[in-house]
mmCIF file of the N, C-alpha and C atoms, coordinates in Angstrom:
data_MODEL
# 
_entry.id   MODEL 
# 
loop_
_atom_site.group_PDB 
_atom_site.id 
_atom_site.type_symbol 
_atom_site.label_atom_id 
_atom_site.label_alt_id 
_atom_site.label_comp_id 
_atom_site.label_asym_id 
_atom_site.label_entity_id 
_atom_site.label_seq_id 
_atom_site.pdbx_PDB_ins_code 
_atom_site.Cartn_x 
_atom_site.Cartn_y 
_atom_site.Cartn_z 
_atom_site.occupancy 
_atom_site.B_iso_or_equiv 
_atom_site.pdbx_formal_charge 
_atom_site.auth_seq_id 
_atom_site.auth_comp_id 
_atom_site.auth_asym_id 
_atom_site.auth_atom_id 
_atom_site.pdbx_PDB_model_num 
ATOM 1   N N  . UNK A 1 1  ? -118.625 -51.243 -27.154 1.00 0.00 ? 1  UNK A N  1 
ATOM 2   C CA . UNK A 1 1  ? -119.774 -50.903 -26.326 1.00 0.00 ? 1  UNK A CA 1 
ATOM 3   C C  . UNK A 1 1  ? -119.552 -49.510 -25.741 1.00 0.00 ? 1  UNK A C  1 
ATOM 4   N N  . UNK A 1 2  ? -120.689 -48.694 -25.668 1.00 0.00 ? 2  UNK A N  1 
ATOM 5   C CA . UNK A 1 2  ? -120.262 -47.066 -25.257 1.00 0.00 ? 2  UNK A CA 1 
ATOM 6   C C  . UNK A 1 2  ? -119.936 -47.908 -23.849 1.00 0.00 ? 2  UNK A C  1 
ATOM 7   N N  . UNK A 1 3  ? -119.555 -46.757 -23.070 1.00 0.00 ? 3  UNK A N  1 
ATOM 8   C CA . UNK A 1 3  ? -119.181 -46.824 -21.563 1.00 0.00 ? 3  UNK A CA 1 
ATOM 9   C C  . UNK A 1 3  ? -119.857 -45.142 -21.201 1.00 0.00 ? 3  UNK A C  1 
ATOM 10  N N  . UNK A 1 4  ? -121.457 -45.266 -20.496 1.00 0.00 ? 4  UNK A N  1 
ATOM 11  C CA . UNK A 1 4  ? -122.050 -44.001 -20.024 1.00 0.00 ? 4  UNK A CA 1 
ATOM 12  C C  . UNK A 1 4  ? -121.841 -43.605 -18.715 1.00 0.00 ? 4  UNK A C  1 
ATOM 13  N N  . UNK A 1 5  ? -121.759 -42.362 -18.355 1.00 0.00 ? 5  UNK A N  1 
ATOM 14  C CA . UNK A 1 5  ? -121.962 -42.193 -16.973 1.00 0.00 ? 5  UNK A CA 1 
ATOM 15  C C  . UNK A 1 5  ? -123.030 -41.182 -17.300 1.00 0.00 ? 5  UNK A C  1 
ATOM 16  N N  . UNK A 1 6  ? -123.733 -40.387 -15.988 1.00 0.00 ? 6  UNK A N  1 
ATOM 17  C CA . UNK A 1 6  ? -124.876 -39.900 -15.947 1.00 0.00 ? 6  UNK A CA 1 
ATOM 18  C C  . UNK A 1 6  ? -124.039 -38.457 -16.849 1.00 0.00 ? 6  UNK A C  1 
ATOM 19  N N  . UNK A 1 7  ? -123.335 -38.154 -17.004 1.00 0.00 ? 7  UNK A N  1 
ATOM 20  C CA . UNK A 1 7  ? -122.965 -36.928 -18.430 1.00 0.00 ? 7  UNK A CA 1 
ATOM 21  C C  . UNK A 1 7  ? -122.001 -37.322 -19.230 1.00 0.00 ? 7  UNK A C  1 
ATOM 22  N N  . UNK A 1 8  ? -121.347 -38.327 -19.260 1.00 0.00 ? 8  UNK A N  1 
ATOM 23  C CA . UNK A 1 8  ? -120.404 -38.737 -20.454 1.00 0.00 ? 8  UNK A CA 1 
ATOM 24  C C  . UNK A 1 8  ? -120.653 -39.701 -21.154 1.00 0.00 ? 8  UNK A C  1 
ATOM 25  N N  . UNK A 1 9  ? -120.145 -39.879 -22.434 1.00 0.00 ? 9  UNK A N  1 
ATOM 26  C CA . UNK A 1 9  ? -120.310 -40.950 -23.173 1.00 0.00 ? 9  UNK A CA 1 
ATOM 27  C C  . UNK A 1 9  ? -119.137 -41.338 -23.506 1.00 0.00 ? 9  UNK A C  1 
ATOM 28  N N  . UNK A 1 10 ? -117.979 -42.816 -23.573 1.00 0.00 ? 10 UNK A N  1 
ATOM 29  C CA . UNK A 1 10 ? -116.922 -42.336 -23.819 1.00 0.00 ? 10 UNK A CA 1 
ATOM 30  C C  . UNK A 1 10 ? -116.625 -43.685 -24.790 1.00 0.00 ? 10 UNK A C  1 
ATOM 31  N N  . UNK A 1 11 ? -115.698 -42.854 -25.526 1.00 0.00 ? 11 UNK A N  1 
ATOM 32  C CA . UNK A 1 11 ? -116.419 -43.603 -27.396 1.00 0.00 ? 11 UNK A CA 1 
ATOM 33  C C  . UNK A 1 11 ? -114.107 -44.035 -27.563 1.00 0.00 ? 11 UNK A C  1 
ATOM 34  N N  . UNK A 1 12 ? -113.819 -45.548 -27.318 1.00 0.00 ? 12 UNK A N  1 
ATOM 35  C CA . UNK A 1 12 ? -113.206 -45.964 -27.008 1.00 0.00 ? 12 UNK A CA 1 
ATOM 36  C C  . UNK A 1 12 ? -112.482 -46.808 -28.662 1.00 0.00 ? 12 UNK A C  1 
ATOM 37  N N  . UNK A 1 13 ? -113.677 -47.487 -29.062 1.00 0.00 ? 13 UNK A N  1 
ATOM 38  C CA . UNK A 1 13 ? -113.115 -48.581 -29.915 1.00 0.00 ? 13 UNK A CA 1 
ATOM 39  C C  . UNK A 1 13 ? -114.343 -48.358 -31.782 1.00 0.00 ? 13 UNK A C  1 
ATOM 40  N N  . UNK A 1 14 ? -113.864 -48.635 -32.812 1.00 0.00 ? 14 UNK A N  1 
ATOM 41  C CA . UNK A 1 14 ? -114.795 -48.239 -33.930 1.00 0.00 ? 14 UNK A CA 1 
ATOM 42  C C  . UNK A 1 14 ? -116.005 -48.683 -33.584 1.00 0.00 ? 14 UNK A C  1 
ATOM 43  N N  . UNK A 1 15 ? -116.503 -49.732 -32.605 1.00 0.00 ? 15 UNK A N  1 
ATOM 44  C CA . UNK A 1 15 ? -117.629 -50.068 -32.685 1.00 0.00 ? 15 UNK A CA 1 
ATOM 45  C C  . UNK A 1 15 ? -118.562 -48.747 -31.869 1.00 0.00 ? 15 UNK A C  1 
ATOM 46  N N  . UNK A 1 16 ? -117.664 -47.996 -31.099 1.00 0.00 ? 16 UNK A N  1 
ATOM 47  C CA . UNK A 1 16 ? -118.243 -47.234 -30.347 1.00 0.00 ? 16 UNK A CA 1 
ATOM 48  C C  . UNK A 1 16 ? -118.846 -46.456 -31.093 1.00 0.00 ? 16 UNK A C  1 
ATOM 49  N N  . UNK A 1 17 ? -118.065 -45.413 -32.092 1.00 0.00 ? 17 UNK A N  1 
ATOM 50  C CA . UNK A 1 17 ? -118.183 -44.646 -33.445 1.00 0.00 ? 17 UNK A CA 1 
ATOM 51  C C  . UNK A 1 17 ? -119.806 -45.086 -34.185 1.00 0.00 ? 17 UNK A C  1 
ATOM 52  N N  . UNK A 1 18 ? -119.958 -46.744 -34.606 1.00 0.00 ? 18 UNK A N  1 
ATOM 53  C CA . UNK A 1 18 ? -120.701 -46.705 -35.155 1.00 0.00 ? 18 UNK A CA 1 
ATOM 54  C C  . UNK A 1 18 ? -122.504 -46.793 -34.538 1.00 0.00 ? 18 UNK A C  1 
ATOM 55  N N  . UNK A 1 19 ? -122.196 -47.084 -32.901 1.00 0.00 ? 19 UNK A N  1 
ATOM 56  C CA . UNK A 1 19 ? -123.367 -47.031 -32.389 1.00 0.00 ? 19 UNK A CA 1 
ATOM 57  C C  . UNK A 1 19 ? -123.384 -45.339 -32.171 1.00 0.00 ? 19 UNK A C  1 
ATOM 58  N N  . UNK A 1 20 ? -122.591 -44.751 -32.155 1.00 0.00 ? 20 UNK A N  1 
ATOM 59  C CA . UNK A 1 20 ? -123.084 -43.162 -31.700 1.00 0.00 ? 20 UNK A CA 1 
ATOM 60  C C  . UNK A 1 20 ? -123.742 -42.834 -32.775 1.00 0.00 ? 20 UNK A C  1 
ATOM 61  N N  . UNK A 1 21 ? -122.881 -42.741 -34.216 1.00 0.00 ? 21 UNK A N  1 
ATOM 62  C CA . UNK A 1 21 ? -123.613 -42.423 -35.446 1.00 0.00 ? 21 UNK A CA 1 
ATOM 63  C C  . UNK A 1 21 ? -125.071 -43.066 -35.647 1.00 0.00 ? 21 UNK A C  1 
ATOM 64  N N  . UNK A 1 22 ? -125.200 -44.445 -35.266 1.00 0.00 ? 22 UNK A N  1 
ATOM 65  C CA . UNK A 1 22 ? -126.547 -44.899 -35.878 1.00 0.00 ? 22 UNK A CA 1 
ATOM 66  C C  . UNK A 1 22 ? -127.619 -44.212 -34.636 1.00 0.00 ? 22 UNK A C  1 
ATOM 67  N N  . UNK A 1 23 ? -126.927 -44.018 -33.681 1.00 0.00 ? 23 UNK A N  1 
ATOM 68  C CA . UNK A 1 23 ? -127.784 -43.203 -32.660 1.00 0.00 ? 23 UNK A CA 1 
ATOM 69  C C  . UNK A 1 23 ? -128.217 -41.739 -33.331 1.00 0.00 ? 23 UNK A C  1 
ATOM 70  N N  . UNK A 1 24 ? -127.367 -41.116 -33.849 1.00 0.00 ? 24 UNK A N  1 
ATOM 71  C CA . UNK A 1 24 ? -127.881 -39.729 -34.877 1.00 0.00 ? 24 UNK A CA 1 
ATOM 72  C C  . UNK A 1 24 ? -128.807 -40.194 -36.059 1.00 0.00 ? 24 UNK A C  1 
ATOM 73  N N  . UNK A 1 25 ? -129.252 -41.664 -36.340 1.00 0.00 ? 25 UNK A N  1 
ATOM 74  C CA . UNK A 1 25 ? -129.682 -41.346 -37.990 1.00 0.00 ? 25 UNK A CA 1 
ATOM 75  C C  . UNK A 1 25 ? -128.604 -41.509 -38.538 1.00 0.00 ? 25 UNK A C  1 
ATOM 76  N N  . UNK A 1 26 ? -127.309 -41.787 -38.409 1.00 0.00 ? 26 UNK A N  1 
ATOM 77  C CA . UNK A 1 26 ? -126.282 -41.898 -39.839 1.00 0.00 ? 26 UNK A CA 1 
ATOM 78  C C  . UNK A 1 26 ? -125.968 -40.157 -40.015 1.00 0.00 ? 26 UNK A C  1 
ATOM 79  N N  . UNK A 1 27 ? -126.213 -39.416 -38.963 1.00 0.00 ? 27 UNK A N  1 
ATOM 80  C CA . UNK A 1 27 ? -126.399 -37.667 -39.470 1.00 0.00 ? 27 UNK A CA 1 
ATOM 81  C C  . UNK A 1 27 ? -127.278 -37.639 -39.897 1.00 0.00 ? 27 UNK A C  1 
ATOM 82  N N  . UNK A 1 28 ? -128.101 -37.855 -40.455 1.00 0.00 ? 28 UNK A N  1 
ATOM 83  C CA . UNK A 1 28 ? -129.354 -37.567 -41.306 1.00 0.00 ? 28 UNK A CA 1 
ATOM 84  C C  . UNK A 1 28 ? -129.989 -36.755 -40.379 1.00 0.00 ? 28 UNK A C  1 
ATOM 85  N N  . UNK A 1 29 ? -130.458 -35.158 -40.830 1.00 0.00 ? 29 UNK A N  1 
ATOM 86  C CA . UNK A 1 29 ? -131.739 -34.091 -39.925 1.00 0.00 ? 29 UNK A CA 1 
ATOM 87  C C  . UNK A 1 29 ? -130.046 -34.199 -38.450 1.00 0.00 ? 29 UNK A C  1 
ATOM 88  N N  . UNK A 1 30 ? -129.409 -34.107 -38.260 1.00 0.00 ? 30 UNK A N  1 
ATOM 89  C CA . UNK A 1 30 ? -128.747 -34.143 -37.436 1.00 0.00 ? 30 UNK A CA 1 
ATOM 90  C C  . UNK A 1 30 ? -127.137 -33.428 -37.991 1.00 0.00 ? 30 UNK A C  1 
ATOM 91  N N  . UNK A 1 31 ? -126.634 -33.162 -36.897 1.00 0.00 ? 31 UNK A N  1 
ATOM 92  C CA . UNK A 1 31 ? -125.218 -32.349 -36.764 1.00 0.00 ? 31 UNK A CA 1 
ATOM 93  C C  . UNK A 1 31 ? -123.972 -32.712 -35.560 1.00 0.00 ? 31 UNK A C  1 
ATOM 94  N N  . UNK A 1 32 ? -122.813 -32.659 -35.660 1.00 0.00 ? 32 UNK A N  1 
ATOM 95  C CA . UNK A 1 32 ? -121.962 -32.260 -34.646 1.00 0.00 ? 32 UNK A CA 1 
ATOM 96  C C  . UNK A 1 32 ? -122.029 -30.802 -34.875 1.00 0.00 ? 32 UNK A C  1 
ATOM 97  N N  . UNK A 1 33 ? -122.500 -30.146 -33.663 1.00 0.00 ? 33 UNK A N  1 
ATOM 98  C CA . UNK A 1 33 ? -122.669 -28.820 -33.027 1.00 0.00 ? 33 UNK A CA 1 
ATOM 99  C C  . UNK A 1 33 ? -121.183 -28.170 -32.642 1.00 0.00 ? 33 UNK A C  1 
ATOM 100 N N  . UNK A 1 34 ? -120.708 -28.951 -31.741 1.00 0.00 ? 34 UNK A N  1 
ATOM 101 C CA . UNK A 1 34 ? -119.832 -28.267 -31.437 1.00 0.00 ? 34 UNK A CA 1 
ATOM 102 C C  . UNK A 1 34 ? -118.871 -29.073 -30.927 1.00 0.00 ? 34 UNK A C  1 
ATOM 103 N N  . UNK A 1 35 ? -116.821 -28.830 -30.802 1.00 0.00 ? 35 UNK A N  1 
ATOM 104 C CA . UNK A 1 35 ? -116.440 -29.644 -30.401 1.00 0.00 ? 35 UNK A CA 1 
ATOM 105 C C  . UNK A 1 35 ? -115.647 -28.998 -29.127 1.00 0.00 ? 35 UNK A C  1 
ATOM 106 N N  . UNK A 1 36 ? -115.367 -29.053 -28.447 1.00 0.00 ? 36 UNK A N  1 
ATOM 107 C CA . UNK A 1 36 ? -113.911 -28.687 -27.271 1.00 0.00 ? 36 UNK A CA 1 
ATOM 108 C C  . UNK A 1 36 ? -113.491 -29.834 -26.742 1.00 0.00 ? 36 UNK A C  1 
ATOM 109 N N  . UNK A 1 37 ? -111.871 -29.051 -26.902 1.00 0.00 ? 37 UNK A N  1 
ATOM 110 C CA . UNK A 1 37 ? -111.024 -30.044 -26.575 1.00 0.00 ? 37 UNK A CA 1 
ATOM 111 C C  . UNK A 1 37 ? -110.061 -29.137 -25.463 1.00 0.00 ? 37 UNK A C  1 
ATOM 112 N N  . UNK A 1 38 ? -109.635 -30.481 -24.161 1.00 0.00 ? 38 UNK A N  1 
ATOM 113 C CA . UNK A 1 38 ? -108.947 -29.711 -23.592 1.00 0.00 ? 38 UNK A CA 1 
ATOM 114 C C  . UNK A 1 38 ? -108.051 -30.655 -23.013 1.00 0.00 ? 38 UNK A C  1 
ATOM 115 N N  . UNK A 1 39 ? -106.547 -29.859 -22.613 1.00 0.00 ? 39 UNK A N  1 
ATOM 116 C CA . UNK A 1 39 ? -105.516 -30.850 -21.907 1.00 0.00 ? 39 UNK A CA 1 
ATOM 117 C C  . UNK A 1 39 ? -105.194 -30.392 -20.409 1.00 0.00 ? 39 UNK A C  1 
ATOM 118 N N  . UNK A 1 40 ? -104.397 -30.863 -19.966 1.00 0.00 ? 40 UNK A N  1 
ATOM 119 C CA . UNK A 1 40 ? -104.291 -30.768 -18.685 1.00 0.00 ? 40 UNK A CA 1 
ATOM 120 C C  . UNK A 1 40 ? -103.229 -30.322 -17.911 1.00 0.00 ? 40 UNK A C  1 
ATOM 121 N N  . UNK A 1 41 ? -102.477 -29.619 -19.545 1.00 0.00 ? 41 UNK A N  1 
ATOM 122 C CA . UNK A 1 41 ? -100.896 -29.000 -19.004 1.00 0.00 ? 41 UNK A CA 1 
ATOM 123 C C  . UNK A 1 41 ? -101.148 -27.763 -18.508 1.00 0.00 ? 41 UNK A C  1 
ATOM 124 N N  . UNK A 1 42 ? -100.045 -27.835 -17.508 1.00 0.00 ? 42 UNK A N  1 
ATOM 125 C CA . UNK A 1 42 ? -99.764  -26.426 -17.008 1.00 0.00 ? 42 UNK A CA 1 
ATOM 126 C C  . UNK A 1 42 ? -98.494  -26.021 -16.711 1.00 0.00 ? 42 UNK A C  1 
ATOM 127 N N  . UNK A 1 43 ? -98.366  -24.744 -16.468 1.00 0.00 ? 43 UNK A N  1 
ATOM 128 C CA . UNK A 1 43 ? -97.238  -23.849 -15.596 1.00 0.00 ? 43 UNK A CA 1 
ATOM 129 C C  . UNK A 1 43 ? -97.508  -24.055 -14.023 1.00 0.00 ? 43 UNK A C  1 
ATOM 130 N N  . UNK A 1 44 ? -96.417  -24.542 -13.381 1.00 0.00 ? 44 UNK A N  1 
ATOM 131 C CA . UNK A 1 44 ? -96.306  -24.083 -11.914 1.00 0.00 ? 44 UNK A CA 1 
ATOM 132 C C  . UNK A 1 44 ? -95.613  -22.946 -11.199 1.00 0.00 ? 44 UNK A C  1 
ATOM 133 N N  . UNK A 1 45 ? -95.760  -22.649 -9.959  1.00 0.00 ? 45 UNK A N  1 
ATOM 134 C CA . UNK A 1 45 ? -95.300  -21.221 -9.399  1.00 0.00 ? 45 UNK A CA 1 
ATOM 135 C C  . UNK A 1 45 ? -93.670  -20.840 -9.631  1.00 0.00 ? 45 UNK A C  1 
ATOM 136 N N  . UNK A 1 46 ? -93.205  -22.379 -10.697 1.00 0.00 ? 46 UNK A N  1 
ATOM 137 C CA . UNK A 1 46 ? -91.617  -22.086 -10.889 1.00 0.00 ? 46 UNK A CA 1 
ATOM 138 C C  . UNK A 1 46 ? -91.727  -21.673 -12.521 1.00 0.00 ? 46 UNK A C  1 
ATOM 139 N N  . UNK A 1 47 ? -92.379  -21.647 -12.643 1.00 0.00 ? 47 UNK A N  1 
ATOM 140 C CA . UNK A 1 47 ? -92.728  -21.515 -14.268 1.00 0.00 ? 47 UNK A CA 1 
ATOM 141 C C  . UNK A 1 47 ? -91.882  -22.717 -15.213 1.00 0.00 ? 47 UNK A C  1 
ATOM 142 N N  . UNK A 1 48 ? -92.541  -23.887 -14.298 1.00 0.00 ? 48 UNK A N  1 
ATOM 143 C CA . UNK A 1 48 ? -91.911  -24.886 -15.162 1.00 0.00 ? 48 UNK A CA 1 
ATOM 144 C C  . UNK A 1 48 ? -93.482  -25.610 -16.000 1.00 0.00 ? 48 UNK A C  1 
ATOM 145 N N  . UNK A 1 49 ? -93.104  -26.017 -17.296 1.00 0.00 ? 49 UNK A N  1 
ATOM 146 C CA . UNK A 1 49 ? -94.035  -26.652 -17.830 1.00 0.00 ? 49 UNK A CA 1 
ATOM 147 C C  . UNK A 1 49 ? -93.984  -27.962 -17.842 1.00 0.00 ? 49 UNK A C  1 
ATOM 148 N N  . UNK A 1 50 ? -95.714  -28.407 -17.058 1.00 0.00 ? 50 UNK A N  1 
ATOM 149 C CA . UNK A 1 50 ? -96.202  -30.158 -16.842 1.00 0.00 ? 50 UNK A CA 1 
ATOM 150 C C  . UNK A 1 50 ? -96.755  -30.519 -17.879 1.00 0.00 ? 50 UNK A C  1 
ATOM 151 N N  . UNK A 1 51 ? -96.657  -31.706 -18.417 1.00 0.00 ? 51 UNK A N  1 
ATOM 152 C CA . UNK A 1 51 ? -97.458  -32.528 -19.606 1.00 0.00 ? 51 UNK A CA 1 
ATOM 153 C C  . UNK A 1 51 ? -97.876  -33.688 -19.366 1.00 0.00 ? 51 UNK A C  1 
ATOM 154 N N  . UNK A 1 52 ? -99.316  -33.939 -19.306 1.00 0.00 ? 52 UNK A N  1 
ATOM 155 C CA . UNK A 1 52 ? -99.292  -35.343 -19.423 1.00 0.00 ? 52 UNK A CA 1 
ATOM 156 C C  . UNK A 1 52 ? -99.979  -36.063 -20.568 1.00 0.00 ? 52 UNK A C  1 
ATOM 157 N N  . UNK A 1 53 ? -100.300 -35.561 -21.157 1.00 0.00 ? 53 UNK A N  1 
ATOM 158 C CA . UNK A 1 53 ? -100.247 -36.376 -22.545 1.00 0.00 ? 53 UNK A CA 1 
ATOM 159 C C  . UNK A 1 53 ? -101.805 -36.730 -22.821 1.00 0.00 ? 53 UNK A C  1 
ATOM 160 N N  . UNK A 1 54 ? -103.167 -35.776 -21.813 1.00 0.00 ? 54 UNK A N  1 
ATOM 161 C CA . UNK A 1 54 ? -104.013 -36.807 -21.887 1.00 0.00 ? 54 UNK A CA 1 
ATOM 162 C C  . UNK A 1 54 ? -104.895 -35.931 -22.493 1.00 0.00 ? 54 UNK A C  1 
ATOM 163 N N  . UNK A 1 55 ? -105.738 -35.709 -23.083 1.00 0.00 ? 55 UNK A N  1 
ATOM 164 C CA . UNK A 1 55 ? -106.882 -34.841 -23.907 1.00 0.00 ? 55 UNK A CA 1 
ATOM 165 C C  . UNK A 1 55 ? -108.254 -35.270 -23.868 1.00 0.00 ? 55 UNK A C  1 
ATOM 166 N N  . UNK A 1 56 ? -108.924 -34.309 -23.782 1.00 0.00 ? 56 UNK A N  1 
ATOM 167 C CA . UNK A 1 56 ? -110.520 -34.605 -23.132 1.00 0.00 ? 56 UNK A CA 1 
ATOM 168 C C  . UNK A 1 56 ? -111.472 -34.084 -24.359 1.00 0.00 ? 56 UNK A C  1 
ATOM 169 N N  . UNK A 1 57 ? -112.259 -34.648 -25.332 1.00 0.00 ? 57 UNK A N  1 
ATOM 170 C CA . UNK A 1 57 ? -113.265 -33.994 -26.096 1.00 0.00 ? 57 UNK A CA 1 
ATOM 171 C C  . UNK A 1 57 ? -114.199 -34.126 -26.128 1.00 0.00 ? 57 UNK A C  1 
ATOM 172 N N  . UNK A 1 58 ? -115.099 -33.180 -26.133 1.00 0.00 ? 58 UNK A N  1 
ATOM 173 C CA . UNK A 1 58 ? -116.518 -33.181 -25.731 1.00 0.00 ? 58 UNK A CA 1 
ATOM 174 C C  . UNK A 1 58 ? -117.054 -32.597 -27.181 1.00 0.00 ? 58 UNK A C  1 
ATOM 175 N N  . UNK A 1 59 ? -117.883 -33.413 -27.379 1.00 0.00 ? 59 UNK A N  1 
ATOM 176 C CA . UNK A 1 59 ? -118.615 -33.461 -28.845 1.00 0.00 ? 59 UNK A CA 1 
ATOM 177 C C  . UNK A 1 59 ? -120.312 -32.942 -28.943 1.00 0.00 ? 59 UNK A C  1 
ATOM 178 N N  . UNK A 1 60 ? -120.842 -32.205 -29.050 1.00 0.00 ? 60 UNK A N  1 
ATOM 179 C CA . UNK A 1 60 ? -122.525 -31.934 -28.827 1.00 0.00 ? 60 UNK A CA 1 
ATOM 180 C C  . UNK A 1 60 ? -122.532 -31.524 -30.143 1.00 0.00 ? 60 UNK A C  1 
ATOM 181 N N  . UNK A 1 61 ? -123.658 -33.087 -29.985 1.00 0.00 ? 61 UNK A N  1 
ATOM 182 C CA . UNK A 1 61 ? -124.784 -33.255 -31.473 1.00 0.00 ? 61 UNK A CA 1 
ATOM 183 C C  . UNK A 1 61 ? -126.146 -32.341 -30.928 1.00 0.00 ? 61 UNK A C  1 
ATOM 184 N N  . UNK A 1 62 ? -126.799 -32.177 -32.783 1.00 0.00 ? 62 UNK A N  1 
ATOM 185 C CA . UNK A 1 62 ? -127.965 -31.727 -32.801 1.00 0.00 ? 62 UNK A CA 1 
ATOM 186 C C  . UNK A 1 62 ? -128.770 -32.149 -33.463 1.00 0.00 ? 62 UNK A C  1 
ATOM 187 N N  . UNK A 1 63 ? -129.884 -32.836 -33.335 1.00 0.00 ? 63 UNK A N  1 
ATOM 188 C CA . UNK A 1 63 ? -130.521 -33.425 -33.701 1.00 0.00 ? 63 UNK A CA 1 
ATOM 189 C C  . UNK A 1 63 ? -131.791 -33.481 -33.756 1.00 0.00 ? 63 UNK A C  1 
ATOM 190 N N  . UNK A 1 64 ? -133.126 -33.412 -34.712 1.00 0.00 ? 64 UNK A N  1 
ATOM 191 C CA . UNK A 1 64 ? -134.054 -32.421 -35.315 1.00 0.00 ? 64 UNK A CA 1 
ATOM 192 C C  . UNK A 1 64 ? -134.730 -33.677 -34.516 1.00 0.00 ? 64 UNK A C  1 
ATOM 193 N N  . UNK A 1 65 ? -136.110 -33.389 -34.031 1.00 0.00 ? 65 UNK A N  1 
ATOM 194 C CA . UNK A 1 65 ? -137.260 -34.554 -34.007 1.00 0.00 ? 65 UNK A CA 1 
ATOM 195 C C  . UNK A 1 65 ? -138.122 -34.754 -34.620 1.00 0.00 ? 65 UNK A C  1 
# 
């Protein structure tokens, strides 16, 4: 089942996958536009490097009417 908030969609398990796609048409007259991805490591004022392992992607479809 998606899980929405008022700007995310967050696509968890294959079933998620296949309601987004049938939400495009299968792609059909439709596209993934664009993707970014981002993590959450950084440098601190010791110049030591943090990781936590977690990655964020944001996917924008396009889709003809």
């Amino acid at each position: 089942m998606l899980r929405q908030s008022d700007t995310w969609t967050e696509i968890i398990e294959q079933a998620d996958i296949d309601i987004l796609v049938s939400l495009y048409g299968f792609l059909h007259d439709s596209c993934l536009r664009d993707i970014y991805i981002s993590t959450r490591e950084f440098v601190d004022k010791k110049l030591a490097m943090h990781f936590d392992n977690k990655l964020t992607a944001s996917l924008f479809f396009s889709k003809s009417i």
